[in-house]
Every structure is written in C-alpha cells, then in structure tokens.
C-alpha positions in Angstrom: -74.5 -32.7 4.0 -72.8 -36.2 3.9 -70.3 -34.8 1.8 -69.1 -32.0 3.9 -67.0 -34.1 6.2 -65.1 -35.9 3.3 -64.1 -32.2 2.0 -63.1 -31.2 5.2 -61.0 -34.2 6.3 -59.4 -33.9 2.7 -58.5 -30.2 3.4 -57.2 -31.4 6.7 -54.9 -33.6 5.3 -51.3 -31.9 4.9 -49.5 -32.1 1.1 -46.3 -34.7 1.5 -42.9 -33.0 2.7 -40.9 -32.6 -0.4 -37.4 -34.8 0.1 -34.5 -34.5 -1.5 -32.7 -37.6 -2.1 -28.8 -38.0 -3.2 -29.9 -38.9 -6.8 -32.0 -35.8 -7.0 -29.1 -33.2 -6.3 -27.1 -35.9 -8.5 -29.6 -35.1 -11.1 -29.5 -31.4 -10.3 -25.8 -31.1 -10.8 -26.3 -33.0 -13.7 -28.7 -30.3 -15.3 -25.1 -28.2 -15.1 -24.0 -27.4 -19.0 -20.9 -27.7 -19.4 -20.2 -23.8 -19.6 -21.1 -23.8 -16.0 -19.2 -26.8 -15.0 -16.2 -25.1 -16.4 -16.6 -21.6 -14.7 -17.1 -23.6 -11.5 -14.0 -25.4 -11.6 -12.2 -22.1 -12.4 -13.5 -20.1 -9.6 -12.0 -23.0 -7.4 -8.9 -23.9 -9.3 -7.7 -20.2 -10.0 -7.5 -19.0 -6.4 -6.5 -22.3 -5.1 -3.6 -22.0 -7.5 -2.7 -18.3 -6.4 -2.9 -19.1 -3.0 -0.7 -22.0 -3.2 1.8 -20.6 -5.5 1.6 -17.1 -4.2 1.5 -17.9 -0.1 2.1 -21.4 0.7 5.1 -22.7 -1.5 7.1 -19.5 -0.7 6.7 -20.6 3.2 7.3 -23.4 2.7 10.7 -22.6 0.6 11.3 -19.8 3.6 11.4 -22.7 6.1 13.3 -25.3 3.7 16.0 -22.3 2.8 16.6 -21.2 7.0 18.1 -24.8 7.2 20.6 -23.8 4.4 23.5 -21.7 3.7 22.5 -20.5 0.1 23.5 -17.1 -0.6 20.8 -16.5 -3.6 24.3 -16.4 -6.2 25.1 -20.4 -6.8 23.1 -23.0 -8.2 20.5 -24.8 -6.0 22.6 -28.3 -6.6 25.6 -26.3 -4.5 23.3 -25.7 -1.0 24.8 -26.8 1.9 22.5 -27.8 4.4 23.0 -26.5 8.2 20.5 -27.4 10.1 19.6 -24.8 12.9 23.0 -22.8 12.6 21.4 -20.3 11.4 18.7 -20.0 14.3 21.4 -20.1 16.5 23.7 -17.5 14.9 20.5 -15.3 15.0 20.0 -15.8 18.6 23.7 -15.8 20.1 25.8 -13.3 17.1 23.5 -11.5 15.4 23.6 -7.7 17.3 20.7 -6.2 15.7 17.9 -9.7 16.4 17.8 -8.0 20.6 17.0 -4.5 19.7 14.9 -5.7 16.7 12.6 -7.9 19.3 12.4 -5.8 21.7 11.1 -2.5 19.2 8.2 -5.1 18.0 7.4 -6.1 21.8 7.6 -2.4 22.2 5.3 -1.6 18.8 2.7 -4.6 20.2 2.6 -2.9 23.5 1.9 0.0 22.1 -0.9 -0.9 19.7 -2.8 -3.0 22.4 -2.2 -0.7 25.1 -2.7 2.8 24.1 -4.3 2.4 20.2 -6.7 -0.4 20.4 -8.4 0.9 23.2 -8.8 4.4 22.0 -10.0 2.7 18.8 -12.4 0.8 21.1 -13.7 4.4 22.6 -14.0 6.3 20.0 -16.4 3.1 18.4 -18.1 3.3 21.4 -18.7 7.3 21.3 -19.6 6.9 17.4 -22.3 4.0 17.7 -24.7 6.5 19.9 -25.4 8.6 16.3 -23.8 11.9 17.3 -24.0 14.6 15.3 -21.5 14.5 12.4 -20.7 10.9 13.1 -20.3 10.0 9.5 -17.7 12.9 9.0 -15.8 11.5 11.7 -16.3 7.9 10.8 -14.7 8.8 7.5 -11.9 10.8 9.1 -10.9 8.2 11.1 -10.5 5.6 8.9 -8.7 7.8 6.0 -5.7 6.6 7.4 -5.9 3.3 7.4 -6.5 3.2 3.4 -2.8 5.1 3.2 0.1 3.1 3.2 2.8 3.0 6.1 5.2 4.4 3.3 3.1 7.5 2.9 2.1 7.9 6.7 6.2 7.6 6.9 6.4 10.9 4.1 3.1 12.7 5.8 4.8 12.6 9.3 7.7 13.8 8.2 6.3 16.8 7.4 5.9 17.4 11.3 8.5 15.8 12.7 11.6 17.2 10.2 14.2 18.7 12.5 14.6 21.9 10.6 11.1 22.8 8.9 8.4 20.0 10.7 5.3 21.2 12.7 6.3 20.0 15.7 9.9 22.1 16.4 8.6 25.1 14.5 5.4 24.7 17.4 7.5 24.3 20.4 10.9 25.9 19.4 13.4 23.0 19.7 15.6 21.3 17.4 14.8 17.7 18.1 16.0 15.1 15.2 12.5 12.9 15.9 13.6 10.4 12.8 17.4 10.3 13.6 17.7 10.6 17.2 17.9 6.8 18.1 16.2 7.8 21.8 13.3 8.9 20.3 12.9 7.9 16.6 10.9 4.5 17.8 8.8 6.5 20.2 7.9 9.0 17.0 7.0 6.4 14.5 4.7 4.3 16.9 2.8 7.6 17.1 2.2 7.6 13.4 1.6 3.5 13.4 -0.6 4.1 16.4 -3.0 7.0 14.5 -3.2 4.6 11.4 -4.3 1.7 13.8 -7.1 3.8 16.3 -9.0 4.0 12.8 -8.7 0.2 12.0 -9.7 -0.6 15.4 -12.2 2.1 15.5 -13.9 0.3 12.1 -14.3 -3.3 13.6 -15.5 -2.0 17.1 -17.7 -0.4 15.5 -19.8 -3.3 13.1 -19.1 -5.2 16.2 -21.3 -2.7 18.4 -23.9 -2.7 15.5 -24.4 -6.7 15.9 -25.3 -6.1 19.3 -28.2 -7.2 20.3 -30.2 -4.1 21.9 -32.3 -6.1 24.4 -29.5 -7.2 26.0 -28.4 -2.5 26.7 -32.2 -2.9 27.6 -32.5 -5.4 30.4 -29.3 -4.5 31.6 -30.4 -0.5 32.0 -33.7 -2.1 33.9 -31.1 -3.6 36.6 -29.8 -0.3 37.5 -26.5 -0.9 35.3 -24.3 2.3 34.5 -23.6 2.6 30.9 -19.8 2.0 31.7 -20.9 -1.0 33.6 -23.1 -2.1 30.9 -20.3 -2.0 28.3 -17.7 -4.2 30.2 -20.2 -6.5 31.7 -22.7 -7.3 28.6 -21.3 -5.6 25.6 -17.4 -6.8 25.8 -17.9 -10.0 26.4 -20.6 -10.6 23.6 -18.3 -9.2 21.4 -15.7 -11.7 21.7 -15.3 -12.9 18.1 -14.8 -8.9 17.5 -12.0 -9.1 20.5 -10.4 -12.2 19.0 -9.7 -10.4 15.4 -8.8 -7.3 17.0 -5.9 -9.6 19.1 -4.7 -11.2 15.9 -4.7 -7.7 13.7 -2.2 -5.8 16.5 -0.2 -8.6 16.7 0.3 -9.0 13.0 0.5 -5.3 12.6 3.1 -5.8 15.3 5.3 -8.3 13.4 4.7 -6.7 9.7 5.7 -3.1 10.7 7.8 -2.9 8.1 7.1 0.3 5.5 7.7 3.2 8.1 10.6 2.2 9.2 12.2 1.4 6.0 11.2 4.3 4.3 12.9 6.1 7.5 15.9 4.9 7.6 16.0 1.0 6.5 15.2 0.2 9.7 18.7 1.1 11.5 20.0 3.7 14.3 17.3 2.7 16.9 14.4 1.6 14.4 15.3 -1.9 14.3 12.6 -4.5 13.7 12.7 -8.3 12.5 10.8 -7.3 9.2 13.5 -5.1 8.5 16.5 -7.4 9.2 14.6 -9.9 7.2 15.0 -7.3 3.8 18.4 -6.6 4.8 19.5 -10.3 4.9 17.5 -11.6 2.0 17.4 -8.2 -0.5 20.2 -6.6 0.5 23.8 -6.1 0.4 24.4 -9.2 2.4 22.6 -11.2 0.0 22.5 -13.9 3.3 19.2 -15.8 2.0 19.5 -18.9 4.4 20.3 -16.3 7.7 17.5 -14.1 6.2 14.8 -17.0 5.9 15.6 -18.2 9.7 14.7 -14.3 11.0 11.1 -14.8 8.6 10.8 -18.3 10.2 11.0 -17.0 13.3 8.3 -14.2 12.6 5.7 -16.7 10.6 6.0 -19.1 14.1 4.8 -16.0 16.2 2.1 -15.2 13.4 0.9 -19.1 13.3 0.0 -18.8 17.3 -2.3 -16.3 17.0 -3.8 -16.9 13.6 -4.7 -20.5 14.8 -6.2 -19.2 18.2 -8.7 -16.8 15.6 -9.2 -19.8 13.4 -9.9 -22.2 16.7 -12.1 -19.1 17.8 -14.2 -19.1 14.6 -14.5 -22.6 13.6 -16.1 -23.2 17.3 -18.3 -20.2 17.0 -19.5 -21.8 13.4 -20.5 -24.8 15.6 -22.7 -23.2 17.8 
C-alpha cells in the first residue's frame, strides 16, 4: 500500500516537451543526400530563373527602351536616349492614345459594372445547391477556358452583317464588327460573357469559405437574405472582393485578342494593348514609342497588383 502513491505520483508526472534546437534541424538538413539537395535547389533555381528571365528582365528592358529612340533595326551601341519624349509624344501627338484610353475605361466600366456583379449573382444563386447546379457551373465557366481569339471567331458567327444570328433574328443589316458606333459596344458583350464565368468561379469558392454560423445568427436577428449577403457575407469576403478588383482591371488593360483578331484594333476598337503591337510588331517598327504605351499600361497594373499584395500579406498576419 505504501507503494501506490509512488506509482501514482510517477504517472502524474508529464514526459518532457520535445525541443527542437537550431543544431537539430541543422542536423536534419544534414541527413539531406545529396540527390535531394540537388532537386531542391532546382525546384528553386529553375522557376526563379524563368520568372526572371521570362517577366522581370523584359520589364525592365520595356522601361529602359521607352527612354530611347531604337527602332528594333540598328545596333544597340547606336540608341539614342530621349528621355520622356516619347511619353510626351504619346500624350500630346499620338491620335489613337485618347480613343484607346477611353475604350479600356469604357471595357473596365463595363466589367465591374455590369459582369462582375452578374458573376457575383449567379455565385450567389448557385451556392444554395439548386437542381442541375453542376451543369450550370460547368456551362458558365466553358468560356472562360476559350481564348479571346476564339470568343472573337464564335461571335462572329452572330454578329456577321450578312449571315450572323443576330440580323438574320431581327431583320437588319447592322455591321456589329465594322460599324465604329457600335463595334466596341458588341465586343464588350462577348468579353463581358467570358468574364460573368470567371467571376462567377471565385464568388463562388469564396461563398463556400463562409462560415455558416455567421447566415445562422444573422437569420436569428430577423435579417433578410438580401440583407444578410451585403451586411455579413460581402464584407467577410473581402480577400475574394480584392482579387476580383485586380482580375477586371487587368482584364481591362490586357484586352487585347478580340480586338486584334477583329480588326487589329482600329475603326473604333482602339485599346492601348493594341497600339502597343502596332508600335513594337508592326509596320512602324517604333520600339522606343511602343515601350512608353506598355510603360504606361504596366504603371496602371503595378497599383492594383500591390493593393492585392498589401491585402494578402496583411491578411497572412492575422
């Protein structure tokens, strides 16, 4: 009997915390053969490199070469350096820059306006498991995995002047590609049913993170589902609103394939994305002028890609 405390007291004792000390993971790492070491260093180094050589250095040639008057013929020894001529020839002689700005303020508004927030409903209709939401899921988003360049071709078939959908329907003769009073408001139509099924897609694993005790508590108030949404839902989703912000503006500035495919981005359809190909690829062959217009467009990008990256690093640190 004299013993039972002793065995209890020693069961009552708790088994030291196991620590890890700096020379332990040292010695972990250590334990590494050299095989892995190897395939380590390559899954760093590798897309390091791409990214570097495939993103990086070409902006920063882009903003080295707006300063200059190269013309992509002579030899690099032979660039003249300009300074900001070429920003200001953009701004103050360069007819197409105005209509090109205002078609992607026009695209933006567009896509934020009308798209994203038909994207948002159509999340909102599909997260309550309705009947055949899967098929719709899927037809939604079958869009967005098709280029711009074949949206471009698949519109065509309804908007052609003399055998399209659309005048065959209605009986005119409208020109909805060539007509410069309308082209613009035609292709934003087809950019905007890519994007509802891009939008549709985040809203959607957004609404799925949600946590259902907050619907819950918010129903026990009294709270209309509408209510609900725009006072609990939206604002808990405001990592989800943050992406969604940076994709339409970047879809904005990138528009690029449609138009192109249209008609090279002329007669109404002007964009910067497109004066940038004309300038650099083009028959103008103006590489300097050219890499001032994608200047311009990677400054605009830069704002709204560091407000998403300022937005995520100070969610991580919560």
């Amino acid at each position: 009997m004299s013993d039972l405390p002793l065995i209890q007291a020693d069961r009552a004792v708790p088994p030291p915390a196991a620590t890890t000390t700096k020379g332990g993971r040292g010695r972990r790492l250590r334990l590494l053969s050299r095989t892995d070491r190897v395939v380590i260093t390559l899954m760093v180094l590798v897309p390091l490199l791409l990214v570097a050589g495939l993103v990086w250095l070409p902006a920063v040639a882009t903003v080295l070469l707006s300063g200059t008057n190269w013309d992509g013929i002579g030899p690099i020894s032979e660039i003249e350096w300009v300074g900001v001529k070429n920003y200001d020839d953009v701004v103050n002689i360069y007819p197409p820059f105005v209509p090109a700005v205002q078609n992607n303020l026009l695209w933006l508004a567009a896509l934020f306006v009308v798209a994203t927030p038909f994207g948002m409903f159509l999340a909102v209709l599909l997260d309550k498991e309705i009947r055949g939401s899967r098929f719709y899921q899927t037809a939604l988003y079958l869009p967005v995995v098709l280029s711009l360049a074949l949206i471009g071709f698949v519109w065509q078939l309804i908007y052609s002047r003399d055998q399209g959908l659309l005048n065959g329907v209605f009986g005119g003769e409208t020109d909805w590609y060539g007509d410069p009073n309308v082209n613009i408001w035609a292709v934003l139509v087809a950019a905007g049913w890519r994007h509802v099924g891009y939008i549709m897609l985040l809203y959607l694993a957004g609404l799925k993170g949600v946590d259902p005790s907050l619907r819950e508590a918010a129903a026990v108030d009294g709270s209309s589902e509408t209510s609900t949404f725009f006072r609990v839902v939206f604002p808990v989703m405001r990592p989800i609103n943050i992406i969604v912000l940076v994709v339409t503006v970047i879809e904005s500035l990138r528009a690029f394939d449609l138009v192109w495919v249209i008609n090279k981005g002329r007669n109404g359809l002007e964009l910067i994305s497109a004066l940038v190909t004309q300038n650099v690829v083009g028959e103008a062959s103006r590489i300097g002028f050219g890499s001032a217009l994608a200047t311009i467009m990677l400054a605009v990008s830069l704002v709204f890609i560091t407000i998403y990256l300022w937005t995520v690093m100070r969610e991580g640190k919560r």
